[in-house]
SEFI-454334 format. One line per 10 residues: number of its first residue (from 0); their letters; for each residue x, y, z of N, C-alpha, C. Coordinates in nm, 2 decimals. Each point is the difference from the previous one (the first is absolute). Layout:
NUM) A) X,Y,Z,X,Y,Z,X,Y,Z | ...
***
This chain:
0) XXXXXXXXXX) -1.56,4.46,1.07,-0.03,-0.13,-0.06,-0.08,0.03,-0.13 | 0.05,-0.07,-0.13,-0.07,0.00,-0.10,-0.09,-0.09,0.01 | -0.13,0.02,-0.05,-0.12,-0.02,-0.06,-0.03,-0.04,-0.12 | 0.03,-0.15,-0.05,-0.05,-0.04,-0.15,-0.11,-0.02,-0.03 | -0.07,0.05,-0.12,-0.15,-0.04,-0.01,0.01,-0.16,-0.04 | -0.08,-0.10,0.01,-0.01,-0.17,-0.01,-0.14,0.02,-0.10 | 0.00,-0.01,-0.17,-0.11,-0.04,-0.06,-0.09,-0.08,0.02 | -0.10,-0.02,-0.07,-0.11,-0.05,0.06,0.04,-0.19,-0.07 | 0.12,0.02,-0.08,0.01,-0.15,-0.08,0.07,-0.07,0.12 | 0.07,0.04,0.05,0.10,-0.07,0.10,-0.07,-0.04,0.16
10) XXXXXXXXXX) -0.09,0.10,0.01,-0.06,-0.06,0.12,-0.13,-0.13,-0.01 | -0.02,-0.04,-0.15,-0.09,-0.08,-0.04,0.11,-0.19,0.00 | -0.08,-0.08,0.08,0.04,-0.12,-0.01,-0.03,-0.07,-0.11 | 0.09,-0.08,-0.09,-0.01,-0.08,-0.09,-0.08,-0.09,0.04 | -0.09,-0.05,-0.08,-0.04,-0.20,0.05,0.03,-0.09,-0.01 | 0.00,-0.05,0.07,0.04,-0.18,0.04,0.00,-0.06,-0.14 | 0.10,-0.02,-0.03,0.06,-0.11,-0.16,0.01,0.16,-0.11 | -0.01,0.09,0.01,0.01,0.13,-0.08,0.21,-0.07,-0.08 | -0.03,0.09,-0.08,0.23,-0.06,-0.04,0.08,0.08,0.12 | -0.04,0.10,0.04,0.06,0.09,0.13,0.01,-0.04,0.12
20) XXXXXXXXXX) -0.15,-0.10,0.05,0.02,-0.08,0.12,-0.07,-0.12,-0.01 | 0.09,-0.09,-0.06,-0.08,-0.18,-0.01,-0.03,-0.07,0.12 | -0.14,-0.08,-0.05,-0.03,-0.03,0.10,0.06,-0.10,0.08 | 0.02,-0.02,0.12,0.10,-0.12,0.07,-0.08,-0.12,-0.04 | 0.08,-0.12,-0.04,-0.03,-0.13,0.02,-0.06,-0.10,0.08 | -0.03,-0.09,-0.07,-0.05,-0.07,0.11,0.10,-0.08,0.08 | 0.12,-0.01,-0.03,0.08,-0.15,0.01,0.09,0.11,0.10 | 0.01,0.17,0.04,0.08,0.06,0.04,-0.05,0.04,0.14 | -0.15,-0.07,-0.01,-0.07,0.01,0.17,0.09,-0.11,0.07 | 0.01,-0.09,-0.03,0.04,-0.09,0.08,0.15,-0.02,0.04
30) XXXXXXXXXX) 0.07,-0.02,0.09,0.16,0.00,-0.01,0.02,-0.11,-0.11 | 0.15,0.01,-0.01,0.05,-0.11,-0.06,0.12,-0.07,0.10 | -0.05,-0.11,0.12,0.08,0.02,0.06,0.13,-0.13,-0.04 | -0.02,-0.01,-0.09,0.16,-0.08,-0.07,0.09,0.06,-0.02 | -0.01,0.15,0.01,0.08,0.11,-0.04,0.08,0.06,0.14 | -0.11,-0.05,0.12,0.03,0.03,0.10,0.08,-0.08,0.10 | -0.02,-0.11,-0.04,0.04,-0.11,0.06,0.11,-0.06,-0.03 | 0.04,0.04,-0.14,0.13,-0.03,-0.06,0.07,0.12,0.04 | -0.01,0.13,0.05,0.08,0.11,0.03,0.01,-0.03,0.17 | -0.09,-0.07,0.06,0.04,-0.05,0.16,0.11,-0.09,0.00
40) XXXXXXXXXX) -0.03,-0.07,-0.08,0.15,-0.13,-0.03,0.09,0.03,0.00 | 0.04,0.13,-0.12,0.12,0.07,-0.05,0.10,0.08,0.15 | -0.13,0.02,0.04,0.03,0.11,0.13,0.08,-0.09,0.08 | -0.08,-0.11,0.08,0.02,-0.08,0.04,0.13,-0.05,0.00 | 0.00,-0.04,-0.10,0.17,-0.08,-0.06,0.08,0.10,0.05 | -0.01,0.11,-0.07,0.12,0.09,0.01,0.05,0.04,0.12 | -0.13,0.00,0.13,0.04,0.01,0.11,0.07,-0.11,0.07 | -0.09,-0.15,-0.05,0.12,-0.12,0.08,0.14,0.03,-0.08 | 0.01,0.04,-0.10,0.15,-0.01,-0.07,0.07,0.11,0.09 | -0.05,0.10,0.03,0.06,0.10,0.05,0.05,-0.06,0.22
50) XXXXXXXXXX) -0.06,-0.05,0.01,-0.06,-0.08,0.11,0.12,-0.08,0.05 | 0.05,-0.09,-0.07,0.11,-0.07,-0.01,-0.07,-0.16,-0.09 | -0.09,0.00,-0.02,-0.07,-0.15,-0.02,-0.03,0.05,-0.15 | 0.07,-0.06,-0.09,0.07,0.02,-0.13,-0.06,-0.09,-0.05 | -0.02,-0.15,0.01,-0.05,-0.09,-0.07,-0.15,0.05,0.02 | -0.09,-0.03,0.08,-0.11,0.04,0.07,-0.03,0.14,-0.07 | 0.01,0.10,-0.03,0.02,0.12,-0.10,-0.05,-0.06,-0.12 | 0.12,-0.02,-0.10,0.03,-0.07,-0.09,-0.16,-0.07,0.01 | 0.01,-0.09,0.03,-0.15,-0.07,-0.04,-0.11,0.10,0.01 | 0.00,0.04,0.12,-0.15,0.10,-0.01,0.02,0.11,-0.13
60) XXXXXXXXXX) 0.10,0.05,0.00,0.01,0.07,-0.13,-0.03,-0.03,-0.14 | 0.08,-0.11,-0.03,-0.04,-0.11,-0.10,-0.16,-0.06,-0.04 | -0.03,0.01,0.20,-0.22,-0.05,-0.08,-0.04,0.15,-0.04 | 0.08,0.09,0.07,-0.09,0.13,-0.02,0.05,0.06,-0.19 | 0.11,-0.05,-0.03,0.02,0.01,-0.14,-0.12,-0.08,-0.07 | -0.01,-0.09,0.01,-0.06,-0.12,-0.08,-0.16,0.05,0.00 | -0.04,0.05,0.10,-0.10,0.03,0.03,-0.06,0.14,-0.06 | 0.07,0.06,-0.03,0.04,0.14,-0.06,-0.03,0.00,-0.16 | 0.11,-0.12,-0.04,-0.01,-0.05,-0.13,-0.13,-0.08,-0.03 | -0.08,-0.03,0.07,-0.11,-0.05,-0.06,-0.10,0.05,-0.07
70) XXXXXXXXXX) -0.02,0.13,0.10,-0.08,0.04,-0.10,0.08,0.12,-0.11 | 0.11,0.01,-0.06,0.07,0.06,-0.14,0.05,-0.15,-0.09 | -0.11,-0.09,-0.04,0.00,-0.06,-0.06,0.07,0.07,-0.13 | -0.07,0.08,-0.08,0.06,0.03,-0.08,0.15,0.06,-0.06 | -0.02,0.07,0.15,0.21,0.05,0.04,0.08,-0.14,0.01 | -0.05,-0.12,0.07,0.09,-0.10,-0.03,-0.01,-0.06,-0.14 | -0.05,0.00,-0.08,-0.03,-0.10,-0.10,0.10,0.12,-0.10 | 0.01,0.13,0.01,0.10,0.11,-0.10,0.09,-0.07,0.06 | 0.05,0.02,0.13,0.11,0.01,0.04,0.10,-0.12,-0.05 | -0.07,-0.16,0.01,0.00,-0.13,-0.06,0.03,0.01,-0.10
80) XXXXXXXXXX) -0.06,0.06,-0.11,0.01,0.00,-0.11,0.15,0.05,-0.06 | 0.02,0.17,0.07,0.10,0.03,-0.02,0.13,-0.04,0.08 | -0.02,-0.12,0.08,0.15,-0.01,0.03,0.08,-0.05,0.02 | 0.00,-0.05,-0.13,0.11,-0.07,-0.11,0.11,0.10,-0.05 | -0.06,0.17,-0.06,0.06,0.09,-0.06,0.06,0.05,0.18 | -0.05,0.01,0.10,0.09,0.03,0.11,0.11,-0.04,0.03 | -0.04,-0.15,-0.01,0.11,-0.09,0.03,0.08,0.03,-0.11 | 0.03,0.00,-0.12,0.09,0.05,-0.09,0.03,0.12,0.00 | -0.05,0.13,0.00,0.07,0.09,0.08,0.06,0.00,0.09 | -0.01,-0.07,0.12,0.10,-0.02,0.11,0.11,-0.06,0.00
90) XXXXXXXXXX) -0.06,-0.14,-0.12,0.16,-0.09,-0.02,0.06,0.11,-0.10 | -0.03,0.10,-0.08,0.09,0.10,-0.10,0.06,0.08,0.07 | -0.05,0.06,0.14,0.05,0.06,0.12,0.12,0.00,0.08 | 0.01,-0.16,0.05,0.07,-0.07,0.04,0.10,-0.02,-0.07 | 0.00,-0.08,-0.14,0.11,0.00,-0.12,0.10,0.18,0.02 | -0.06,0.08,-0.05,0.04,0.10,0.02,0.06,0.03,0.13 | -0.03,-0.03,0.13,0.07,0.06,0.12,0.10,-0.13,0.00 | 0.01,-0.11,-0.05,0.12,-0.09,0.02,0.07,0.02,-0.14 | -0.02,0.04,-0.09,0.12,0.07,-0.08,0.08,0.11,-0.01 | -0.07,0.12,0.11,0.05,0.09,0.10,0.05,-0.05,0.06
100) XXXXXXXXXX) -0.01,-0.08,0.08,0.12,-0.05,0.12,0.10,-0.10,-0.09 | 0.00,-0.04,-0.10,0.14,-0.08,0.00,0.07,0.11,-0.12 | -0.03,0.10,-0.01,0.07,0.16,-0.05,0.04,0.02,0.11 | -0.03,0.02,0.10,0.04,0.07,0.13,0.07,-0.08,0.03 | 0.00,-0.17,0.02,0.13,-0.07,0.05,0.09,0.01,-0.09 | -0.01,0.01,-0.13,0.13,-0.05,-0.07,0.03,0.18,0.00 | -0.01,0.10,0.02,0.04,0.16,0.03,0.08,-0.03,0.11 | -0.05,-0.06,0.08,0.05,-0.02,0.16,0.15,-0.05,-0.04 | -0.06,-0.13,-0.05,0.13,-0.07,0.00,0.14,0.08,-0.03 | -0.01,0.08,-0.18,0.09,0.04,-0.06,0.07,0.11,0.10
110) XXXXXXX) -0.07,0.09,0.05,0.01,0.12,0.12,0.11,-0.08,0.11 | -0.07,-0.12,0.05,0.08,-0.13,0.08,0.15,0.01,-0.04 | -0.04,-0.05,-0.12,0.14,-0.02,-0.07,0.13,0.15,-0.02 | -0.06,0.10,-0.03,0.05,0.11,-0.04,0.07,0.02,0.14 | -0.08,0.00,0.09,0.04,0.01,0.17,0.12,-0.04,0.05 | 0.00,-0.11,-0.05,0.11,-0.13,0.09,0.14,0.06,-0.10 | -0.04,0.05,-0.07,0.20,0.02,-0.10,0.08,0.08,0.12
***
């Protein structure tokens, strides 16, 4: 077995709020149990969905969303903002996969036609 020597700087503890080891919060003593309670929901649902009771899911899932979202105020208010440009990326998406498909029918077709002679 090797033997490394450990300097005297590394065996020395930083202090409490130092930039190497900040000091813990006050607000991080306490749970946050909205965080927890909205992930019992999520659970929840996903087991009635799995369960056979789909509607009953669905809802518990849905408070556990909402509940989830309450406190990312500011995740909802970006997301709101931006999605208008979604929605128009998706409808430019869509345009695009149904001008593919009527390439592909009228290809079909002609192919159709070539066929039958």
């Amino acid at each position: 077995m090797v033997a490394v020597p450990i300097s005297q700087s590394f065996t020395q503890v930083p202090a409490a709020g130092s930039a190497s080891f900040p000091a813990p919060s006050s607000a991080s003593s306490s749970p946050d149990w909205t965080h927890y309670i909205a992930a019992a929901t999520l659970v929840a649902g996903g087991v009635l969905m799995v369960t056979g009771h789909k509607r009953a899911g669905m809802a518990v899932a849905a408070a556990g969303t909402a509940l989830a979202l309450v406190e990312e105020q500011e995740a909802i208010k970006s997301w709101w903002k931006n999605l208008p440009g979604y929605l128009n990326d998706a409808q430019e998406f869509l345009d695009k996969v149904e001008c593919y498909l009527q390439e592909a029918t009228i290809q079909g077709e002609r192919i159709q036609g070539i066929l039958r002679r």
